[in-house]
C-alpha positions as CSV (number, residue, x, y, z in Angstrom):
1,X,-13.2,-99.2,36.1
2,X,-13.4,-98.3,32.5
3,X,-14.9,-94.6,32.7
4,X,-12.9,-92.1,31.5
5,X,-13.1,-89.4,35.1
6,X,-10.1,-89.9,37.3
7,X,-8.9,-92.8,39.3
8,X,-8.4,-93.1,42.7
9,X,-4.8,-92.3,41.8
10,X,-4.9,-89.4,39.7
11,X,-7.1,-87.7,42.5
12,X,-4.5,-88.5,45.1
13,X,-1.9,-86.9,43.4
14,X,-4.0,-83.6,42.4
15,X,-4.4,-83.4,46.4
16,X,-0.6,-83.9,47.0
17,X,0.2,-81.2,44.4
18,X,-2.5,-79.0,46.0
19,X,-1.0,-79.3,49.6
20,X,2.4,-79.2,48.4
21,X,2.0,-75.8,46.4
22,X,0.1,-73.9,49.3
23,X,3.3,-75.5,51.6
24,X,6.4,-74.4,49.9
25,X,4.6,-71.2,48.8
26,X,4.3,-70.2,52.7
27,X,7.3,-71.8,53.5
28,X,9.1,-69.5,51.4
29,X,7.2,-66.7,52.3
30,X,8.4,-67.2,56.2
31,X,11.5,-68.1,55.6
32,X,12.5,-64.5,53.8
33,X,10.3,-63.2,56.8
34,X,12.7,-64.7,59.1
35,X,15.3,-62.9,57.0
36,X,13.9,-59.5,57.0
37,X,12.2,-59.5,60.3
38,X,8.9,-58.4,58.5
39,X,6.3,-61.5,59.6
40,X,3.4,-61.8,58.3
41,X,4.3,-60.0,55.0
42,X,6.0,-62.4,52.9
43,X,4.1,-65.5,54.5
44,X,0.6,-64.2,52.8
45,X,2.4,-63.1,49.6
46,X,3.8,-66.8,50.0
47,X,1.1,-68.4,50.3
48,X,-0.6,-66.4,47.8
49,X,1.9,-67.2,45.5
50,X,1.2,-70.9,46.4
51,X,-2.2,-70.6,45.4
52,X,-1.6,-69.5,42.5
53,X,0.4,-72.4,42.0
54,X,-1.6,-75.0,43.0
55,X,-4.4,-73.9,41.0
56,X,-2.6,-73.7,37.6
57,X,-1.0,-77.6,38.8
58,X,-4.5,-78.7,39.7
59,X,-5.9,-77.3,36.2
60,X,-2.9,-78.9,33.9
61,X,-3.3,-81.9,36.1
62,X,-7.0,-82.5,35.4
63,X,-7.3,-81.0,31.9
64,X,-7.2,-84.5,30.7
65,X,-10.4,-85.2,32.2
66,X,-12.5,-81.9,31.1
């Protein structure tokens, strides 16, 4: 394969970063819910957060290829 898109690696990992971003993010989130007693607050700001996250990894990640 000598094109000059992603391999079958390089996408793998964008989807690990992805999931893991959106995972801690919410994890985080519920874990200071558990805290303050305020579920489902911090979960969506969490996750939110995690979003965020994963799409400024996904862009640095694949700015290579654009």
């Amino acid at each position: 394969m000598s094109g000059r898109g992603p391999g079958l690696g390089d996408v793998f990992t964008i989807g690990i970063a992805l999931a893991a971003n959106l995972v801690v993010g919410f994890a985080i989130g519920w874990g200071v819910d558990l805290l303050t007693g305020t579920f489902p607050i911090f979960a969506f700001v969490g996750f939110g957060l995690g979003l965020i996250t994963a799409g400024v990894t996904v862009y640095r990640l694949s700015r290579r290829y654009m």
